[in-house]
C-alpha positions as CSV (number, residue, x, y, z in Angstrom):
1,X,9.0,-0.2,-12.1
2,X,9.8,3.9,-12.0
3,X,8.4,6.0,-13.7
4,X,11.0,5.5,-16.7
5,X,10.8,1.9,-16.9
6,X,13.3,0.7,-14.9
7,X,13.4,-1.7,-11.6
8,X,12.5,0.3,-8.7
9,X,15.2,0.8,-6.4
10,X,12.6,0.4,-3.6
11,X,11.9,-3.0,-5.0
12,X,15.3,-3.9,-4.9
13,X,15.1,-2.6,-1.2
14,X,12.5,-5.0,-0.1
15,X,14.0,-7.6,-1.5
16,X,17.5,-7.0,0.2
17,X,15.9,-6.7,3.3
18,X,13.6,-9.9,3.1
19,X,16.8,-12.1,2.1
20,X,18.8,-10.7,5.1
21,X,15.9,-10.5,7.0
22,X,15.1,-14.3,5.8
23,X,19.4,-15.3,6.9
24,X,18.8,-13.8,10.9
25,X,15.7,-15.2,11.8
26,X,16.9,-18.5,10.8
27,X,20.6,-17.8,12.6
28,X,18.8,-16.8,15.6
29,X,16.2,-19.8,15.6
30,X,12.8,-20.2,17.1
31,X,13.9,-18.2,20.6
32,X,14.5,-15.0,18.8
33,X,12.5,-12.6,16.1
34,X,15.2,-10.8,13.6
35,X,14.1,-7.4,13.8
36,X,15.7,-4.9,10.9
37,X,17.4,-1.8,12.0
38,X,20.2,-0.5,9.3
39,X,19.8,-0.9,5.8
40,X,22.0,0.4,2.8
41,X,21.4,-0.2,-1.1
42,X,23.8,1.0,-4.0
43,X,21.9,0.5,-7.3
44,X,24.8,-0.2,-10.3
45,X,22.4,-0.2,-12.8
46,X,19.1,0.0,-14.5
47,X,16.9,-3.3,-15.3
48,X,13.9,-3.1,-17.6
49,X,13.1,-6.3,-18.0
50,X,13.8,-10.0,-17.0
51,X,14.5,-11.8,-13.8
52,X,16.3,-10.5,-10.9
53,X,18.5,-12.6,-8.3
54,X,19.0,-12.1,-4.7
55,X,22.1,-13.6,-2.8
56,X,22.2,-13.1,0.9
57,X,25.9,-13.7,2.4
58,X,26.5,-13.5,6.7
59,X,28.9,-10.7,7.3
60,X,28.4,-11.1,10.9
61,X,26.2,-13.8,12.9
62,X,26.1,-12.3,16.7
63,X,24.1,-13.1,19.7
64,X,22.0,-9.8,19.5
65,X,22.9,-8.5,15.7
66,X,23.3,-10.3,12.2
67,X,24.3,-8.7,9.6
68,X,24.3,-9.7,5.8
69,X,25.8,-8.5,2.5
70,X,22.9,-8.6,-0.5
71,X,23.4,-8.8,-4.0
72,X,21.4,-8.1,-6.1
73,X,22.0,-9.3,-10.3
74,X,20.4,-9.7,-13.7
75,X,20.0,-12.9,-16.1
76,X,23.6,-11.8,-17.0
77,X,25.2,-12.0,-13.9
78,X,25.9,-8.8,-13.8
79,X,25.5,-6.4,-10.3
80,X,22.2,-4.3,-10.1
81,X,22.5,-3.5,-6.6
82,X,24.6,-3.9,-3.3
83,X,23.0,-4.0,-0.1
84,X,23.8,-4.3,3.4
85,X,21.2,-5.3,6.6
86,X,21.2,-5.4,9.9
87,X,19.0,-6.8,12.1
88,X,18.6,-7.0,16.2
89,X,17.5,-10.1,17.2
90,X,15.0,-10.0,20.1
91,X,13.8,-12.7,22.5
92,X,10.9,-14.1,21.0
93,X,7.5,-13.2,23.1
94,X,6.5,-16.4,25.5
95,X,4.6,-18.6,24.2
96,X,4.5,-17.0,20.7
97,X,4.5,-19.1,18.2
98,X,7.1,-18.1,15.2
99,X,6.2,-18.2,11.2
């Protein structure tokens, strides 16, 4: 949390970026590394407590970019925050081995 209580929006950044980040490594497969280079949160509202959820949706599945929509809600369903990430996706190093 902030200082005031409330979910962090940075928190709600890292988790945005995992999911997307999460959605292009596996759309580019074990060839490629998803690397992050554009990311944008809106936060729509304050949590202080519960469970947040974290839905990644494709906007765009490329060769070299994928991008994804995030969103971001509470127990109620209701919108905490809206992100969007993309990510380059490299050739994997040879003879790395991915995670």
């Amino acid at each position: 949390t902030q200082p005031y209580g409330l979910l962090h929006g940075g928190a709600s950044a890292v988790l945005a970026e995992t999911l997307g980040s999460v959605g292009a490594m596996l759309h580019g497969g074990s060839s490629k590394i998803a690397v992050g280079v554009d990311l944008n949160c809106t936060h729509h509202r304050g949590v202080r407590s519960g469970l947040v959820t974290g839905v990644a949706t494709p906007v765009h599945r490329g060769r070299s970019t994928a991008t994804y929509e995030i969103v971001i809600s509470d127990e109620q369903d209701r919108r905490v925050s809206s992100a969007r990430l993309t990510c380059m996706l490299r050739p994997a190093a040879p003879g790395a081995v991915a995670p």
